[in-house]
C-alpha positions in Angstrom: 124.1 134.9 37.2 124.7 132.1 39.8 124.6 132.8 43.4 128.0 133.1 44.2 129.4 134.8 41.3 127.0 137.3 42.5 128.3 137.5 45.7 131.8 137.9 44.4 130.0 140.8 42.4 128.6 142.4 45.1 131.5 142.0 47.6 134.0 143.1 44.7 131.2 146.7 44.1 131.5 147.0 48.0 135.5 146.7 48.5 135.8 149.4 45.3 133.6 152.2 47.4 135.1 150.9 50.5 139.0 151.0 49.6 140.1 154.6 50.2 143.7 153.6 51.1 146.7 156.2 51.0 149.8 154.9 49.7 152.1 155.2 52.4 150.3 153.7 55.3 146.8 151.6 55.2 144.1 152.6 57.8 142.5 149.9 59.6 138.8 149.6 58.6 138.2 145.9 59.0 136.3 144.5 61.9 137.9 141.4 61.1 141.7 140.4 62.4 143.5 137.5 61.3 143.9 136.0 65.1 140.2 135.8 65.9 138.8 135.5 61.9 140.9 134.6 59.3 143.2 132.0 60.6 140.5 129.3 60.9 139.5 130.2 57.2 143.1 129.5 56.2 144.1 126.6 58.3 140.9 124.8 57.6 140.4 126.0 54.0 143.5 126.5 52.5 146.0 124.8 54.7 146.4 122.0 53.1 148.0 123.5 50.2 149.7 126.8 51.8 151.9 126.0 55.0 155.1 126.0 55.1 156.3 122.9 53.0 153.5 122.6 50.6 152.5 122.4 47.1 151.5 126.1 47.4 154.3 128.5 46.8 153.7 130.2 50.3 152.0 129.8 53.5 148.9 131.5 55.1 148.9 129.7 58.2 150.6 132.5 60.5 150.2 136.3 60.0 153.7 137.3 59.3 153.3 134.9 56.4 149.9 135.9 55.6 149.8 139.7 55.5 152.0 140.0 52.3 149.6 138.1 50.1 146.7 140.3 51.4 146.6 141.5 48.0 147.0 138.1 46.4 144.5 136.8 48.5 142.0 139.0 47.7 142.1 138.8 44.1 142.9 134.9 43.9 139.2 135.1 46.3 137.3 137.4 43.9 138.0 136.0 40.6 136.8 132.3 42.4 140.3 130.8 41.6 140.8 129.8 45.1 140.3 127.7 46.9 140.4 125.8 43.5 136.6 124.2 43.3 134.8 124.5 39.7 131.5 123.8 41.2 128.7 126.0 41.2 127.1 126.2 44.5 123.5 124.9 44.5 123.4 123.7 40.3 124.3 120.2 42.4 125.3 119.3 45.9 128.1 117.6 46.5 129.5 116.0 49.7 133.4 117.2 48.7 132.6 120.9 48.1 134.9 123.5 49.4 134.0 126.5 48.1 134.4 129.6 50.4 131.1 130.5 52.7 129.9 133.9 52.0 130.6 134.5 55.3 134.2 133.6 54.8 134.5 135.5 51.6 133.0 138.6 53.5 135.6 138.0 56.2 138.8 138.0 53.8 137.7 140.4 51.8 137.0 143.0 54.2 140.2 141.8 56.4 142.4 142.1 53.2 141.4 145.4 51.9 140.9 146.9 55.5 144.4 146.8 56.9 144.8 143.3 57.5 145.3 143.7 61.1 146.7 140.9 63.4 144.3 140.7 66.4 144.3 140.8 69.5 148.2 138.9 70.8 146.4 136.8 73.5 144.5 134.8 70.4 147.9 134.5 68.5 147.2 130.8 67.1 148.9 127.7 68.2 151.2 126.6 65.3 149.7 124.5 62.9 150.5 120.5 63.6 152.0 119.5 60.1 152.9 115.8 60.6 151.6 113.4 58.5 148.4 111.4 59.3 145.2 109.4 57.5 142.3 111.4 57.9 140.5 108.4 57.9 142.9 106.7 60.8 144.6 103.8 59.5 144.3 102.3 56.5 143.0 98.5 55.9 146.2 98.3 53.5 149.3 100.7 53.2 151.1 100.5 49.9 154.8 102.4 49.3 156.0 103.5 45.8 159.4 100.2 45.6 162.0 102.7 45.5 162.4 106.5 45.5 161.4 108.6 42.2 163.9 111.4 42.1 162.8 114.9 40.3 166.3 116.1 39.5 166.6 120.2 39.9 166.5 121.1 36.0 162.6 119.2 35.9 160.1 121.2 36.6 157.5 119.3 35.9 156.9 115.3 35.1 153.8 112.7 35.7 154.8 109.4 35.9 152.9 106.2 37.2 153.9 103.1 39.7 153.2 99.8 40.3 152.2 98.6 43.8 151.8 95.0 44.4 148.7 94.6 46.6 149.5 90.7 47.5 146.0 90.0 48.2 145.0 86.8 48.4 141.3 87.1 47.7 139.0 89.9 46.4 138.6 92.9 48.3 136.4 95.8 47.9 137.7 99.4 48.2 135.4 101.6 50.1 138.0 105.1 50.1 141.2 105.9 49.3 143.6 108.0 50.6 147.3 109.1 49.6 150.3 110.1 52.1 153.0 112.2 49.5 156.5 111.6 50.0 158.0 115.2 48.6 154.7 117.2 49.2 156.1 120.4 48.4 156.1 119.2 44.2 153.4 116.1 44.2 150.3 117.8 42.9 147.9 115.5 42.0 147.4 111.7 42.1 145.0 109.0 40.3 144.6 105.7 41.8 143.7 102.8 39.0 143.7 98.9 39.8 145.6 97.3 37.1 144.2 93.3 37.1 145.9 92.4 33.8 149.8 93.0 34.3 149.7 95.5 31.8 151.4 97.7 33.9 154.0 95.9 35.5 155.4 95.1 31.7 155.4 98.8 31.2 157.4 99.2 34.6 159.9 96.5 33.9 160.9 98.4 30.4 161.5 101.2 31.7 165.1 101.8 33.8 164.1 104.3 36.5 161.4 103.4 39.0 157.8 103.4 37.2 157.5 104.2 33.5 156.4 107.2 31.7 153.0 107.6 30.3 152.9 105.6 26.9 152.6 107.6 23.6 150.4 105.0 22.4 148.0 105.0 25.0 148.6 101.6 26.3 147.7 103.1 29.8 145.2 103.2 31.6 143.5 100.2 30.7 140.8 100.4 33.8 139.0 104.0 35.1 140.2 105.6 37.8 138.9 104.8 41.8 139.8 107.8 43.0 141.7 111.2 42.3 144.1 113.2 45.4 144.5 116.6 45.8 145.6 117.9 48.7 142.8 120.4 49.3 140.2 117.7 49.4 139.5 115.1 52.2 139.1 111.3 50.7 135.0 110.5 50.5 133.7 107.2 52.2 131.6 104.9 50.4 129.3 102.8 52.5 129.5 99.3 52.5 126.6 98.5 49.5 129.3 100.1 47.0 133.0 100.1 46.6 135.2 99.2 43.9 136.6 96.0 43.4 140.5 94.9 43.8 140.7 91.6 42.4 143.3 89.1 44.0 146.9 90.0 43.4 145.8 92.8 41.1 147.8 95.9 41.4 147.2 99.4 42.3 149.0 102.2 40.0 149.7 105.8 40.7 149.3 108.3 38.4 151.9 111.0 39.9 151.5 114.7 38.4 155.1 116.1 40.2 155.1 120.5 39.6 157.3 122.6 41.1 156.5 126.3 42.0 158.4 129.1 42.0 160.2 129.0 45.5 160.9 124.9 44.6 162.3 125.4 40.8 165.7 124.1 40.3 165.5 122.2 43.7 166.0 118.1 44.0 163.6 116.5 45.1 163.0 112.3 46.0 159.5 111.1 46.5 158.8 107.7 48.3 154.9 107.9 48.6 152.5 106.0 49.8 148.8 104.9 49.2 146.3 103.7 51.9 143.5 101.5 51.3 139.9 101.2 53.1 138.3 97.7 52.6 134.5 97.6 52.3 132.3 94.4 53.5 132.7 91.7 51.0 129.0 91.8 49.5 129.3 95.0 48.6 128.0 96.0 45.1 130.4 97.0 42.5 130.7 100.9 41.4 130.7 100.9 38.0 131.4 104.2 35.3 130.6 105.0 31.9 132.0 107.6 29.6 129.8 110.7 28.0 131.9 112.3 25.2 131.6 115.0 22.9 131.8 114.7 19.0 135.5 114.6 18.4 135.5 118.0 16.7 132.7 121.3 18.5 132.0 124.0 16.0 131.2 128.0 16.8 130.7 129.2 20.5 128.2 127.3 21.7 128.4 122.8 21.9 125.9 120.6 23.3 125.5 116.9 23.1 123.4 113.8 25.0 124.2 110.6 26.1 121.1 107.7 26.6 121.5 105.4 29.9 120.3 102.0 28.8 119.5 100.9 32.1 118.5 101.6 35.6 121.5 103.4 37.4 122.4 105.2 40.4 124.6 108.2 39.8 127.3 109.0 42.3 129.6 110.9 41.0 131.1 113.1 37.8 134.6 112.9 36.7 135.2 116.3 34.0 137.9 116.2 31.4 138.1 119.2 29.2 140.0 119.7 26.0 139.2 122.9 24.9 139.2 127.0 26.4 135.5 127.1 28.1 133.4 129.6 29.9 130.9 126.7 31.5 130.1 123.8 31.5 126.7 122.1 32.5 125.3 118.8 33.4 121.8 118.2 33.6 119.7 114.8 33.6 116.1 114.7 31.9 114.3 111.4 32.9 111.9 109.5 30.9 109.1 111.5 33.1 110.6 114.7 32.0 111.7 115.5 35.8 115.2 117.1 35.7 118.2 117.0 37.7 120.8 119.5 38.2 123.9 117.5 37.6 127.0 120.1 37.5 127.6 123.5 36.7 131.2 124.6 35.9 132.8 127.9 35.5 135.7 127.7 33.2 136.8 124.3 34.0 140.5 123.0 33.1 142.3 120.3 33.3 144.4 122.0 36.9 143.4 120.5 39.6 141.4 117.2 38.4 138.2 116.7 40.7 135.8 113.8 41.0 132.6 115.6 42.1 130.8 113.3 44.7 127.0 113.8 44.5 125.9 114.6 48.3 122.8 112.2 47.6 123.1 109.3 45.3 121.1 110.2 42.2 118.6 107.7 40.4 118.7 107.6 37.0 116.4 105.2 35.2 116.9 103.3 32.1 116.1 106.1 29.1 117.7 109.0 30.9 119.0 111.5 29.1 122.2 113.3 30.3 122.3 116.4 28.6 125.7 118.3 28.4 126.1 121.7 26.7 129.4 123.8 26.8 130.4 127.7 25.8 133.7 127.6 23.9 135.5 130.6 24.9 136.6 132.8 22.0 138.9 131.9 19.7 139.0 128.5 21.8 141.9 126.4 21.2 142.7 122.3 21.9 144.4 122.2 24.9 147.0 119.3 25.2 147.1 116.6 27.8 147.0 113.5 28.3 143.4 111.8 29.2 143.4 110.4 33.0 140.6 107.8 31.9 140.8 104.5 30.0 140.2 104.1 26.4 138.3 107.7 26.5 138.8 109.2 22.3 140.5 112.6 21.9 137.0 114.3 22.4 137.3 117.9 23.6 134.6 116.8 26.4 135.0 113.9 28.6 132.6 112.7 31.3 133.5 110.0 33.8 130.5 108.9 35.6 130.5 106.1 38.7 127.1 104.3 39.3 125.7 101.2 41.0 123.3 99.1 38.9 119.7 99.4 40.1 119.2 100.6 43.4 120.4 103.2 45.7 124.0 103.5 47.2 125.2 106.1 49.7 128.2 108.2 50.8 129.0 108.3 54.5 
């Protein structure tokens, strides 16, 4: 078993002898209080999600709202659902990770089954800043949705994409990308695609409201993805020798996944967001992807499949798409030499949540490589349904998305 499924092990074996609670009152047995310990852990960790105002259905970022969810917490902590990263620690680095520390698993998992207590008053935490604002500082280009998408009370859920005019007079390399939501509280995820051949704009001029629906057909996407927004995950920065290109006048397209919880069901809401662009030198080297897919149809328990590279490549990142119930997932690349390279490792992936997984070193793959994907089907495994975020990919119950530079190494900053 990994390493940190181990740890949850452990930590769970450890709460169970530990948790000798009555049921009218809980004794404190934690040395760890929410003031000194846990509200950096939630502010940093999962504050981008649960304040007050966010996609999460409640907020961690003060004890009064906290404490209730101690329960929550520690389950949602235990069975690794949260903070919602697939990864497995070590099979892999990557630069976007956000798994939980040990440390900061021990913390709430002591802390929630201990008596949760507040902490000392005199470190009562500042309350957290929730204006809007570009990680990265300002973009090189800001780009607004036209007009307003309303998400009328009785929709709970809807994706929908939009065209955004770039106006560029010349090409221009994109080196990160970041996203600003208009109605954060129901705009879950987001896919950025540039969209050089109008095919989109004719889709947005059929349709009445603002943007258009995905086709049935497939028509769209026609390019792969440059980057994918969640709210829990900071934009990553290419360095200037790799970015992806926006050709003149091309446009860029939001893929919009709008989801209501619980608290904001049978609520209006109107989204206006925005996009912001980071421009990269103009001799930078063009990130490229390629697809690895799975025979359309996987058999029994067990599937496993390869894909050749036909040339020399530098790896930078994994995009996942699953079709199917899965225990794991795993990556590996066998080279020519028969060195191999831990790829990606994950436990029960799904389609919540979409991730591009950002190696923490660029990996060199040359021509001959094997990528070698294998997959556990979880019993009685069925299709799931959904609509593939990348261009042109076949109805495969596996779907890799891989972005590379030809040749040479790139790097992240």
């Amino acid at each position: 078993m990994r390493a940190r499924w181990l740890l949850a092990s452990l930590i769970l074996g450890a709460v169970l002898l530990a948790g000798t609670v009555s049921r009218g009152h809980t004794p404190i047995a934690s040395r760890y209080t929410y003031n000194e310990h846990l509200f950096p852990i939630f502010r940093d960790r999962c504050g981008a999600c649960h304040v007050n105002g966010g996609i999460a259905p409640m907020s961690l970022v003060t004890y009064k709202e906290a404490f209730p969810w101690a329960q929550s917490i520690r389950e949602e902590v235990l069975a690794l659902r949260m903070p919602p990263w697939r990864a497995e620690d070590g099979f892999g680095d990557f630069r976007n990770g956000h798994a939980l520390a040990a440390r900061e698993m021990d913390m709430i998992l002591e802390w929630s089954s201990g008596g949760y207590p507040p902490g000392p008053r005199a470190l009562e935490p500042k309350p957290v800043d929730l204006s809007p604002r570009w990680d990265l500082g300002d973009p090189s280009l800001r780009l607004e949705m036209p007009a307003e998408f309303q998400i009328p009370p009785e929709t709970s859920e809807v994706v929908r994409f939009f065209v955004l005019p770039s106006q560029t007079n010349a090409d221009r390399w994109i080196k990160a990308v970041d996203f600003m939501p208009g109605a954060r509280p129901v705009v879950r995820d987001v896919v950025v695609y540039i969209d050089a051949t109008g095919g989109a704009k004719q889709l947005d001029a059929a349709d009445a409201a603002p943007g258009f629906a995905p086709p049935a057909d497939g028509s769209f996407p026609t390019s792969q993805p440059i980057a994918v927004w969640v709210p829990s995950q900071k934009p990553v920065v290419l360095d200037d020798t790799a970015a992806y290109k926006l050709p003149r006048g091309a446009a860029v397209v939001l893929r919009i996944h709008y989801k209501k919880t619980w608290i904001t069901d049978g609520q209006p809401f109107a989204d206006r967001s925005t996009v912001g662009l980071y421009f990269a030198e103009a001799n930078s080297k063009a990130v490229e992807t390629m697809i690895i897919s799975s025979p359309s149809t996987l058999s029994g328990r067990q599937a496993a499949f390869t894909h050749t590279i036909d040339r020399d490549v530098t790896a930078l990142a994994l995009l996942p798409e699953v079709g199917m119930e899965m225990g794991e997932m795993q990556v590996e690349a066998v080279r020519p030499d028969g060195t191999r390279e831990p790829m990606l490792l994950l436990r029960e992936p799904t389609g919540a949540w979409p991730t591009r997984y950002w190696f923490d070193r660029p990996i060199a793959l040359p021509k001959g490589t094997q990528l070698e994907v294998a997959a556990s089907l979880k019993p009685g495994a069925d299709r799931v349904s959904a609509a593939s975020l990348l261009a042109g990919a076949p109805g495969a119950p596996v779907r890799l998305l891989m972005d590379f530079v030809s040749g040479g190494r790139a790097a992240a900053n």
